[in-house]
C-alpha positions in Angstrom: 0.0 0.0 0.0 2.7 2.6 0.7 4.4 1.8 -3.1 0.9 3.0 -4.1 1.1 5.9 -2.2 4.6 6.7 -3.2 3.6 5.7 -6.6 0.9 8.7 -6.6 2.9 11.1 -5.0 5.6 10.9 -7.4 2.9 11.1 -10.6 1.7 14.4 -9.4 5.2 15.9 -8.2 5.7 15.2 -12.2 2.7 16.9 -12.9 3.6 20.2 -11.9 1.7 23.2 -10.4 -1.6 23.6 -11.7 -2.2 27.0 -13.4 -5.7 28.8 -13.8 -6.5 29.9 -17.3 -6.7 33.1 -17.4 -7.4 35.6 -20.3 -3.8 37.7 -20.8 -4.3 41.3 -19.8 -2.7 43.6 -22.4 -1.1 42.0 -25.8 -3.1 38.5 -26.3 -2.4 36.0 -29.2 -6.3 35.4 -28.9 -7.8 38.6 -28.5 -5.4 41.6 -29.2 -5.3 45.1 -27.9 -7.6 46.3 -25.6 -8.9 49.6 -26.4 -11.5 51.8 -24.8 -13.0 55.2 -25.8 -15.1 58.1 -23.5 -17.2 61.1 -25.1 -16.8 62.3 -21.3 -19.8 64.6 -19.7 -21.7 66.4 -22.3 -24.6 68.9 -21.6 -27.2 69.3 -23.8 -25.0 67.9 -26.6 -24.0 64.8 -28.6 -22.1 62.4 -27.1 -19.6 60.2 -29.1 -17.0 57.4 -28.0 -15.2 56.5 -31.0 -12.4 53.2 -30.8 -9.8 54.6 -32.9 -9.0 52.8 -36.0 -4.9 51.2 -35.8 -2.4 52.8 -37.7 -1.1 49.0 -39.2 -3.5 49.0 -42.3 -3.5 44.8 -41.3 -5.4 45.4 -38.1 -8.9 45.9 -37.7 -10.9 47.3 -34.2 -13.5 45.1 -32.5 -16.0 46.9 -30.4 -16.9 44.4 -27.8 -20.0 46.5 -25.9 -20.9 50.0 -24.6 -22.8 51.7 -22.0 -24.7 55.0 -22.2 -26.1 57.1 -19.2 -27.8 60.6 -18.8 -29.3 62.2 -15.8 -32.6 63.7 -17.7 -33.3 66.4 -19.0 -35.8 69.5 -18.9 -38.6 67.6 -20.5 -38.5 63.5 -21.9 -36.2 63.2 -24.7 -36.1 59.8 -26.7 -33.4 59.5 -28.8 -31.3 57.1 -31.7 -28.3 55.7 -30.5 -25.8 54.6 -33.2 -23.2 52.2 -33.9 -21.5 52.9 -37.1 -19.1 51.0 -39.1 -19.2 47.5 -38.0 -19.6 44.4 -40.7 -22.8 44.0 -39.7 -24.1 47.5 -40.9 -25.3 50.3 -38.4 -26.7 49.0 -35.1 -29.7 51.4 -33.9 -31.0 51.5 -30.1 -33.4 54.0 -28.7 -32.6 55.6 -25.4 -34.7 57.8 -23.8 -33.9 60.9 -20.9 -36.0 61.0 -17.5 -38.5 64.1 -17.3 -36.4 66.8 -14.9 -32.9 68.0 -15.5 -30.5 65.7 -13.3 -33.2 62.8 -12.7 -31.0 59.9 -13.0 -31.6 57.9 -16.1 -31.0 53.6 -16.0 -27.9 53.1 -18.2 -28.4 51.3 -21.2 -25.3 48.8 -21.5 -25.3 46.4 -24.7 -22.3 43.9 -24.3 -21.5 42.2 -28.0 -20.7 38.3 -28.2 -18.9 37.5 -30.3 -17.4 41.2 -30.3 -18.2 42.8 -33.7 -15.4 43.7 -36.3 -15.4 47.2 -38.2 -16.2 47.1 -41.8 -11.9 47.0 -42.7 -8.9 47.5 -41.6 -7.9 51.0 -40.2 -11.3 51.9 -39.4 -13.2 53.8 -36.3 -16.1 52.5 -34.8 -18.8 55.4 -33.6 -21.3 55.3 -30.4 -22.9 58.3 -30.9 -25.8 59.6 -28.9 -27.5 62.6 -30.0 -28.4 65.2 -27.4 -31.0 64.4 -25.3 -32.8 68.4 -25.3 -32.6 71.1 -23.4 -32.1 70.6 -19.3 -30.0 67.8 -19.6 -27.1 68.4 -18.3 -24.8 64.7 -18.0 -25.1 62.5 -20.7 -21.9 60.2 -21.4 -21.0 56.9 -23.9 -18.4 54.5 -23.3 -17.1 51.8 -25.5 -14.8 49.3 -24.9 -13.4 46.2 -27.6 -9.8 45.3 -29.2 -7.4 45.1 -32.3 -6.1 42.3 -33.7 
């Protein structure tokens, strides 16, 4: 019984440590760069988060999901947000601002899986978010994906 034993031991000491799989922050063979892009606080105004298009005309810039938020605005405002060149043509989502300037607005976060790739190499893709009216005074649009 203690051959067994010794037997085992020496089968996992061969093994070596165990090691979680992890996704590779930064540079990854399987993903690539991680890029983000902010239109920061805008008032009454559009707001745009474009990932910029890589300078290496090989690459092309995935856009893996983004997140608008506003606080309201004077009166309701509904709105088109866009996503422009990706493959799979312009995506269109309506958003809409609370009644009363800085009445918090739920976010509207779309998340992308598979990410979706721009239309070609070296090119932007655009969140836009038009202005949601008079009275609103925060509105932002973040975007986050990767080149490869």
């Amino acid at each position: 019984m203690k051959r067994f034993w010794l037997a085992i031991a020496f089968a996992i000491s061969l093994a070596g440590p165990a090691l979680a799989q992890t996704p590779t922050i930064g540079v990854s063979t399987v993903q690539g760069i991680p890029i983000t892009a902010m239109s920061g606080n805008v008032a009454a105004a559009t707001a745009t988060a474009t990932l910029a298009a890589n300078s290496d005309a090989r690459k092309i810039t995935y856009i893996c999901g983004f997140a608008a938020t506003s606080g309201g605005a004077t009166s309701a405002a509904v709105v088109n947000l866009t996503v422009t060149n990706v493959i799979t043509g312009t995506q269109t989502y309506t958003y809409g601002a609370n009644t009363g300037a800085g009445v918090p607005t739920a976010p509207l976060v779309v998340q992308f899986s598979p990410c979706l790739p721009a239309t070609g190499p070296s090119t932007t893709i655009v969140v836009s978010m038009p202005s949601l009216g008079a009275g609103n005074t925060n509105a932002s649009v973040n975007a986050w994906g990767f080149q490869r």
